[in-house]
C-alpha positions in Angstrom: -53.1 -47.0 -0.1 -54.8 -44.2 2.6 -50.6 -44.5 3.9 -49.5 -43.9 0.8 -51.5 -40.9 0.4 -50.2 -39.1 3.5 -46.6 -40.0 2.6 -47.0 -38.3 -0.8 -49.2 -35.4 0.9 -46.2 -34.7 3.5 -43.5 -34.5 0.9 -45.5 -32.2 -1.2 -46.3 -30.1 2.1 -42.9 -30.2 2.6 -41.4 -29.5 -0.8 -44.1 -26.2 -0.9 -42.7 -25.0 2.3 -39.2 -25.4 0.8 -39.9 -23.6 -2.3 -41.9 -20.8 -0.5 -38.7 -20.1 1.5 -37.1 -19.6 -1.8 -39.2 -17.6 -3.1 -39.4 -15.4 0.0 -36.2 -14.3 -0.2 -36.7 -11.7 -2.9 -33.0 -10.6 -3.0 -29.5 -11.6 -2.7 -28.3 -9.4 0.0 -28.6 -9.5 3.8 -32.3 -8.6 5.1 -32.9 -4.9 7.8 -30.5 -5.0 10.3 -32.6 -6.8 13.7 -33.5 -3.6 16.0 -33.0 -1.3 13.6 -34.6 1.4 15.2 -33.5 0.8 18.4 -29.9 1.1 17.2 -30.4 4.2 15.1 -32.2 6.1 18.3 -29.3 4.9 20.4 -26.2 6.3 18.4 -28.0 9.4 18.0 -28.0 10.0 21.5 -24.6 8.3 22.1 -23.3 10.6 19.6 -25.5 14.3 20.7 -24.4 13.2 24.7 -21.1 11.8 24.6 -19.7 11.5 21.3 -19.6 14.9 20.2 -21.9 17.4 21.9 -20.4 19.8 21.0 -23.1 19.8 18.1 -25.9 20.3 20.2 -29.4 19.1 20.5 -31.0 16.8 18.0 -34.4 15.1 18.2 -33.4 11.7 18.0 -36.8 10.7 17.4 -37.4 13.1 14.5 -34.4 12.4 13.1 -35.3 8.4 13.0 -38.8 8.8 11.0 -37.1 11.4 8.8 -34.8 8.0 7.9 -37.6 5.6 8.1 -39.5 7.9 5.7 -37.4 7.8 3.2 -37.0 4.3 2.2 -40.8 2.9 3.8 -43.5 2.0 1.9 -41.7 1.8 -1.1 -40.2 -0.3 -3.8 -36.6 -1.1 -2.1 -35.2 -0.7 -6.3 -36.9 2.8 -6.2 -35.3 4.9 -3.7 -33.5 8.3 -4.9 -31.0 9.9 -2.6 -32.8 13.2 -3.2 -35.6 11.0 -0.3 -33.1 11.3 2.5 -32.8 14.8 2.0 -35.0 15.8 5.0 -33.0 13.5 7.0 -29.6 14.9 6.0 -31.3 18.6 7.1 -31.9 17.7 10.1 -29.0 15.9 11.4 -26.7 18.0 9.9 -23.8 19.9 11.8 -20.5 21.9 10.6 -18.0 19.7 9.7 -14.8 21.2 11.1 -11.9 22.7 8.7 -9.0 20.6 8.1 -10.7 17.7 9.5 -12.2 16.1 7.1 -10.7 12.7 6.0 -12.0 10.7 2.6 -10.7 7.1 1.8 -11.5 4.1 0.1 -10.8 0.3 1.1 -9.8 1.0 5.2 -13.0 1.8 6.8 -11.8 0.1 9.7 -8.7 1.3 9.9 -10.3 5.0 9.1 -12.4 4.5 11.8 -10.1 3.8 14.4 -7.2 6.7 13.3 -10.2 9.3 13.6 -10.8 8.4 17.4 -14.0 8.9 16.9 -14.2 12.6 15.4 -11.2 13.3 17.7 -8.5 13.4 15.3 -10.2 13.6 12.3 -14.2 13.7 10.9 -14.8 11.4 8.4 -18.2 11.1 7.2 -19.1 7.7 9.1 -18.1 10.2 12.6 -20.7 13.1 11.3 -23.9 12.1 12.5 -26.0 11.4 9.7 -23.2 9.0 9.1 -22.4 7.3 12.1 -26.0 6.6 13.0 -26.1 4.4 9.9 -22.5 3.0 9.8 -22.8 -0.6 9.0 -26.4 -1.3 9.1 -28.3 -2.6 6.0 -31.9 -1.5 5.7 -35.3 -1.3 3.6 -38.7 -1.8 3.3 -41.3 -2.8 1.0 -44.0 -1.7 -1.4 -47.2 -1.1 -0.3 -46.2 -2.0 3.5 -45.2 0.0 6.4 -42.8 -2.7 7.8 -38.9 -3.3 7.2 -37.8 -6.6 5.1 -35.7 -8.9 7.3 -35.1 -11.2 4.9 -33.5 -9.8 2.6 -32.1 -6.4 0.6 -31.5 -5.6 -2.6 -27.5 -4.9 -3.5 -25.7 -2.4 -5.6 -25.5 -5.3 -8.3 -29.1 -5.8 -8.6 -30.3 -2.0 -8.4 -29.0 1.4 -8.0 -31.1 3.2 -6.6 -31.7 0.4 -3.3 -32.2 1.9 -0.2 -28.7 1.2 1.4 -26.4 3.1 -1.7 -29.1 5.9 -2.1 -28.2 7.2 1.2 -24.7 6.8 1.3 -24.5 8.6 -2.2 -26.7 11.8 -0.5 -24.5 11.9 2.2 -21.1 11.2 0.5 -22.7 14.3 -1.4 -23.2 16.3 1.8 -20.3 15.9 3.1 -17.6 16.8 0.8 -19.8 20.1 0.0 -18.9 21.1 3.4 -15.5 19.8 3.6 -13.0 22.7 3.8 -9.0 23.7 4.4 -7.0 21.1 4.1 -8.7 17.8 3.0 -7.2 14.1 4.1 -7.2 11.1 1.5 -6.5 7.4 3.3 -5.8 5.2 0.6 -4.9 1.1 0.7 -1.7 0.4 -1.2 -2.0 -3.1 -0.6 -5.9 -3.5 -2.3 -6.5 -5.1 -5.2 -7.5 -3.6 -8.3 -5.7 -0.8 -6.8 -5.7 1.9 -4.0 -8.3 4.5 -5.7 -11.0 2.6 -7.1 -12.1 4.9 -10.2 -15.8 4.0 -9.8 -16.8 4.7 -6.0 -18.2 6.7 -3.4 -14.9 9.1 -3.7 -14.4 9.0 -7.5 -18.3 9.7 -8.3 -20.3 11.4 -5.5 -17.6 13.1 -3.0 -14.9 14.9 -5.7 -17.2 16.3 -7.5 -18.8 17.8 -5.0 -15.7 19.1 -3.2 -16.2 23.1 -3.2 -12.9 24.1 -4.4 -12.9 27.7 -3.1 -13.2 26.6 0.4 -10.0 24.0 -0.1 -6.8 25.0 0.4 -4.7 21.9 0.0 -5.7 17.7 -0.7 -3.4 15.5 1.8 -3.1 11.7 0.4 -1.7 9.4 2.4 -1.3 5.7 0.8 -0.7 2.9 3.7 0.0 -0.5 3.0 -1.3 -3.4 5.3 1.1 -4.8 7.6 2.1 -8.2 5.9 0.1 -6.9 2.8 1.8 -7.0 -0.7 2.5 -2.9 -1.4 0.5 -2.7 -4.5 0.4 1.3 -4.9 2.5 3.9 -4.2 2.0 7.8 -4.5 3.2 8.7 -8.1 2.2 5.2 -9.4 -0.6 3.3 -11.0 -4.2 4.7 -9.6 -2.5 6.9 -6.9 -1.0 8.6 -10.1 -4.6 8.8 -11.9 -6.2 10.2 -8.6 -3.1 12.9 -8.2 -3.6 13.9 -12.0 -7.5 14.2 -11.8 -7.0 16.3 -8.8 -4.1 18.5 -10.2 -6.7 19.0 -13.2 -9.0 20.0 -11.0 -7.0 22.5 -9.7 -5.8 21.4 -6.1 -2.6 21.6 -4.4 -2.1 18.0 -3.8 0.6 16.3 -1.8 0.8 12.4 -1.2 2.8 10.4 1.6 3.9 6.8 1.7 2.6 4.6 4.6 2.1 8.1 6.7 3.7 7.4 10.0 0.5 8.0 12.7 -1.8 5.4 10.7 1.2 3.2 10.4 1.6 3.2 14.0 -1.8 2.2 14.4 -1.5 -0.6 12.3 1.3 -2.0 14.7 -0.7 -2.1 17.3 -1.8 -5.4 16.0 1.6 -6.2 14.3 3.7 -5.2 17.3 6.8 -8.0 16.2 6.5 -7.3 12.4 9.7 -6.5 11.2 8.0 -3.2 9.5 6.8 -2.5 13.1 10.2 -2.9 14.6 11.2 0.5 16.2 14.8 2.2 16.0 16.2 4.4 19.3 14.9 8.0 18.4 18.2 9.2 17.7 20.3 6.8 15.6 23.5 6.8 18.1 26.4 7.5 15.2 29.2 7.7 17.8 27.9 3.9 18.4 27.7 2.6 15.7 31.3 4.5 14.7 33.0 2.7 17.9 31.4 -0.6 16.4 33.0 -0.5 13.8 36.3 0.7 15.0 36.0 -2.6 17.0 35.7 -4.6 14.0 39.0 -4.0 12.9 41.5 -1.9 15.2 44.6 -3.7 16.4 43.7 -6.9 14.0 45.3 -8.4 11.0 43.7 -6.8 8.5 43.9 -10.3 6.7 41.8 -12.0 9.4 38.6 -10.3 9.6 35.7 -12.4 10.1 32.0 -11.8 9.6 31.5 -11.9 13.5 33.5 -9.2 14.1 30.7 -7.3 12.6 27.6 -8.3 14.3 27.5 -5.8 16.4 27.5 -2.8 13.7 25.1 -4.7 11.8 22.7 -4.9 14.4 23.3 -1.4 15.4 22.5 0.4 11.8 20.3 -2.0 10.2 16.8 -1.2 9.5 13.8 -2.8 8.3 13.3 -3.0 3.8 10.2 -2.3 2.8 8.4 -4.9 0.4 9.0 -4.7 -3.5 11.7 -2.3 -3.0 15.0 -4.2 -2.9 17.3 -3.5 -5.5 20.1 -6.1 -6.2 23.1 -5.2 -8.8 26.0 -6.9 -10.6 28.2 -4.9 -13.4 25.5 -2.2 -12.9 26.9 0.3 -10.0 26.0 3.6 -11.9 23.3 3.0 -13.4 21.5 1.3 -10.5 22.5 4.0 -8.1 21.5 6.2 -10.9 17.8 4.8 -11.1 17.2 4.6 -7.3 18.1 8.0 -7.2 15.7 9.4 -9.7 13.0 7.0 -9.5 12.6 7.3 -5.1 11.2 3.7 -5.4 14.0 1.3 -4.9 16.8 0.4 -2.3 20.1 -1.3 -3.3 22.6 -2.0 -0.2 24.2 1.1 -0.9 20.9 3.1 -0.3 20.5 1.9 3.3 22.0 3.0 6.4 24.9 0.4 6.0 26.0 0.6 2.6 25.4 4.4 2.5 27.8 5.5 5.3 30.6 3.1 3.9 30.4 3.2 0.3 33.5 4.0 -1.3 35.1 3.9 1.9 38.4 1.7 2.8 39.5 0.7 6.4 42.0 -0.9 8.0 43.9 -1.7 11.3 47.3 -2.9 12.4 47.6 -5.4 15.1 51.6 -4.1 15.7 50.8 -0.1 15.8 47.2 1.2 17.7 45.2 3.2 15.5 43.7 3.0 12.4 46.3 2.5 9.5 46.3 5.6 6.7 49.2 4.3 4.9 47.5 1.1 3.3 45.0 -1.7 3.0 44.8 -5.2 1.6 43.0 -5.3 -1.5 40.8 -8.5 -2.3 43.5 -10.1 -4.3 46.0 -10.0 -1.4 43.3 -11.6 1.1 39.9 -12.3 1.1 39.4 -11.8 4.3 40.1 -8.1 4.5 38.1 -5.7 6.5 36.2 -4.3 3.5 35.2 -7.4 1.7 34.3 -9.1 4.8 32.2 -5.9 5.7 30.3 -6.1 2.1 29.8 -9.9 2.0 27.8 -9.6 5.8 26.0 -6.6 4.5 25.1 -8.1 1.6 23.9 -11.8 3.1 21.6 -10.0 5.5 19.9 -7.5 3.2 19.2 -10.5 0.8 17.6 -12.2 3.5 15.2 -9.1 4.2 14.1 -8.8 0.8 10.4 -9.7 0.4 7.9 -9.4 -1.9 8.8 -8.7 -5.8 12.6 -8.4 -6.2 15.1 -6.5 -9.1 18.1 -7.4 -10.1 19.5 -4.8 -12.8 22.4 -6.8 -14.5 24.6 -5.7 -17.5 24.3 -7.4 -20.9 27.3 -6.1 -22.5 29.6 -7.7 -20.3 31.8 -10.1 -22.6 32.1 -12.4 -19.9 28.1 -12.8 -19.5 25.8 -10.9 -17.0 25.6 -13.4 -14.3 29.2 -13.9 -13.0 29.0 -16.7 -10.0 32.2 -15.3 -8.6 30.1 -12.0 -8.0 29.0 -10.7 -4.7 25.3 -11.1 -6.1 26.3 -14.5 -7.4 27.6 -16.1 -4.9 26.3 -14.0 -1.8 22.6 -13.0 -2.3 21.2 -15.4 -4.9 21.5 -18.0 -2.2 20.1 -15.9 0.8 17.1 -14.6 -0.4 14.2 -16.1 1.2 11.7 -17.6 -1.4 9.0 -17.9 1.5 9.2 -14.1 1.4 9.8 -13.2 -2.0 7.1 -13.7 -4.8 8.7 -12.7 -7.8 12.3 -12.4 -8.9 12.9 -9.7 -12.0 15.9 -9.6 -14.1 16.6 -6.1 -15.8 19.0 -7.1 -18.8 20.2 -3.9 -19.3 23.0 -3.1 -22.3 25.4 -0.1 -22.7 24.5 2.8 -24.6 26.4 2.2 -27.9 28.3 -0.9 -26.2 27.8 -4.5 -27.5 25.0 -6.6 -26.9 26.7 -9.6 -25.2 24.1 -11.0 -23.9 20.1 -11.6 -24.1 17.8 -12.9 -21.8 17.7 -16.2 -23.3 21.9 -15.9 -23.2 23.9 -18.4 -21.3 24.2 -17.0 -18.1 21.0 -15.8 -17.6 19.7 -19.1 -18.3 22.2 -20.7 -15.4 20.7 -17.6 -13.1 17.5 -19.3 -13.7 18.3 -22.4 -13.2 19.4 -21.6 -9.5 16.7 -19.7 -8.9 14.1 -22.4 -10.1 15.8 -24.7 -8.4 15.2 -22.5 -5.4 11.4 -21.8 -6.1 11.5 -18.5 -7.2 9.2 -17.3 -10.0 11.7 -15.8 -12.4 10.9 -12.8 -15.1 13.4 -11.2 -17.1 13.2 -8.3 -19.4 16.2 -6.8 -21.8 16.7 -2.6 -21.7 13.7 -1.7 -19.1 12.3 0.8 -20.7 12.5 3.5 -17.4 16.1 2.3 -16.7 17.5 2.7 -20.5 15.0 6.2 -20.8 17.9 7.5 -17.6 20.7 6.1 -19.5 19.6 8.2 -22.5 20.1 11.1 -20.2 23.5 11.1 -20.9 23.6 10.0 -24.4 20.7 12.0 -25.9 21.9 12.2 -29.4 22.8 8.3 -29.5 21.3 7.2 -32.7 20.1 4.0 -29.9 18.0 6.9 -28.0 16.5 8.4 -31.4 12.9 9.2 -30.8 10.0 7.7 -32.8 8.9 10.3 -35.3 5.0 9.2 -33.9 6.2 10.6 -30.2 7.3 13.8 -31.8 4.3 14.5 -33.8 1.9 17.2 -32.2 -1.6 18.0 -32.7 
């Protein structure tokens, strides 16, 4: 019985402990950073003595119970940022004109293009940021000592300790940005590349003093590997570029900007988006390759090895989501690529653009290039031209990635998806579906010219079929709305472009 006892005495003892461990951990986050203080003195004089001195002397110590202050003896759900204003005051320092950098989703990446307040100042490379750059932090009520266990986050108060501060010097610091401001944005982020709840869309816009700012610089770069999600001109990059035009501000936006995408190879340095070209395209090369493709051969016996080397000479890498494929559609899809900046067909690339439209053809009897005539498709397939198109075309299919479009034409009696096509019987069947994620099919129809075909018509169907069979994830839409709003360009008063009365109406 007296053994019984102790066993039940030592799982209750046990099962207290447990549950007080529990209950100790008051919060959900991660508790003080271990050596808090120790840290925070130390950056202050990295930064005064060999970071940047050129902001002179600070009193490191000072400047640490200033902090501590703020957040110390106090509920860790009741801290304003208006408490780390002393703090702010005395740590502050100019931050340089045309330096300053904002962004959202890359702080790693931010802090490495920045070198450190070299290139660029963003706030975490001002002092009363970098001091506190990744470190979590706060105390207690009615105690002068810093919880290590745990820390409240965003989701279960506001005003915690951690976010107060950022929001005060978020605040700070785009009060005293000025000339030409920088924007580093995440195209490949879900949920988008300007988040319109954050640190930028709440606390540092607002605050940005527009008479000091002479121009806002956005640059959206995509991870390497990373899906390209947003683009300048689209989705949230469009909402940011429209608040900021409101606003007032001479905005400009850039595409994977060239010096950040750089940096990003230096950890993707085989990446075909990392693959660098000679600094001068050589165009007498790649015009001798191609003379060597064909000159003094049958014209009727070109094969697709006679162009290796002008393939390998002129290609260049696609970006993701871009590729444009085409069947029935030339106009138009040259048309769209044109207007919209956002896609590449074959004919917008290096290759296709420098021989499209063009004929060529040798003579294995007479040196030289012959001027007189060529062999069209129906005299031999393997002419110079079509031979040219077909290795073109099976080598941009296979660097397609990501989300692919294929712009087809529904009024075609014959059906929009002809096997006998170059897109038919060329790309369909080199496209890579470990690098593609999404196939989609724009059914488009003529302007006043029948509807032949749907997207549940016959061919389209048998276009899916391959594809499935292939492991593609298929879409297909009929008239895109952007494409068939261009073809309305030219056909305004079509009663098929006829505007809604609603759209006209105005208040």
């Amino acid at each position: 019985m007296k053994s019984l006892f102790l066993s039940l005495l030592l799982v209750s003892i046990l099962f207290m402990n447990s549950f007080s461990e529990v209950r100790g951990r008051k919060w959900k986050g991660e508790g003080t950073t271990q050596n808090l203080e120790s840290i925070f003195i130390g950056r202050c004089y990295d930064y005064i003595r060999i970071v940047n001195p050129a902001v002179g002397e600070k009193n490191c110590l000072e400047l640490w119970e200033a902090f501590r202050n703020a957040f110390i003896n106090k509920h860790p759900c009741n801290i304003l940022p208006k408490d780390y204003e002393l703090f702010i005051k005395l740590a502050f320092h100019t931050i340089p004109a045309n330096k300053s950098l904002f962004w959202e989703n890359n702080q790693l990446l931010v802090k490495s293009f920045t070198s450190g307040a070299r290139r660029y100042m963003s706030l975490s490379d001002a002092l009363f940021g970098f001091v506190a750059d990744f470190l979590i932090w706060c105390g207690q009520a009615n105690s002068t000592g810093l919880d290590y266990e745990s820390c409240p986050t965003m989701e279960e108060c506001e005003n915690n300790a951690v976010d107060s501060f950022w929001r005060m010097a978020s605040i700070t610091y785009a009060q005293h940005s000025s000339g030409v401001i920088h924007v580093l944005l995440n195209g490949s982020a879900e949920g988008g590349a300007y988040p319109v709840k954050g640190f930028f869309a709440d606390y540092e816009i607002p605050n940005l003093q527009k008479d000091k700012i002479s121009k806002i610089v956005i640059w959206v770069v995509d991870d390497i590997q990373g899906p390209d999600r947003d683009s300048c001109g689209k989705n949230t990059v469009k909402i940011l570029e429209d608040r900021l035009k409101a606003l007032g501000y001479d905005v400009t936006c850039t595409d994977n900007y060239k010096p950040v995408l750089f940096l990003l190879c230096v950890d993707y340095p085989d990446d075909s988006n990392c693959i660098l070209s000679s600094r001068d395209t050589d165009c007498l090369k790649i015009w001798e390759s191609l003379k060597y493709a064909f000159i003094y051969k049958n014209p009727c016996n070109t094969t697709a090895e006679d162009y290796q080397p002008l393939m390998e000479l002129a290609s260049h890498p696609i970006p993701c989501n871009k590729s444009l494929f085409w069947s029935k559609t030339n106009d138009l899809a040259h048309r769209y690529t044109k207007s919209s900046h956002g896609f590449l067909t074959l004919e917008d690339t290096l290759l296709g653009y420098m021989f499209d439209g063009v004929s060529w053809c040798g003579d294995p009897s007479v040196p030289g290039i012959n001027y007189e005539s060529c062999p069209k498709r129906s005299e031999c397939e393997s002419n110079p031209g079509s031979v040219f198109w077909k290795t073109a075309s099976k080598r941009f299919a296979e660097a397609a990635c990501g989300v692919v479009q294929v712009m087809l034409n529904g009024s075609i009696e014959a059906g929009a998806f002809r096997s006998s096509s170059i897109f038919g019987s060329i790309e369909v069947f080199n496209l890579n579906p470990d690098k593609v994620s999404e196939i989609q099919i724009w059914l488009m129809h003529d302007i006043g010219g029948p509807q032949s075909e749907s997207c549940s018509g016959h061919s389209i169907q048998r276009l899916k079929r391959i594809l499935e069979e292939r492991n593609f994830t298929i879409t297909c839409e009929d008239n895109y709305r952007p494409v068939q709003l261009l073809q309305c360009v030219r056909n305004p008063d079509h009663e098929d472009c006829r505007l809604c009365p609603s759209s006209m109406e105005t208040s």
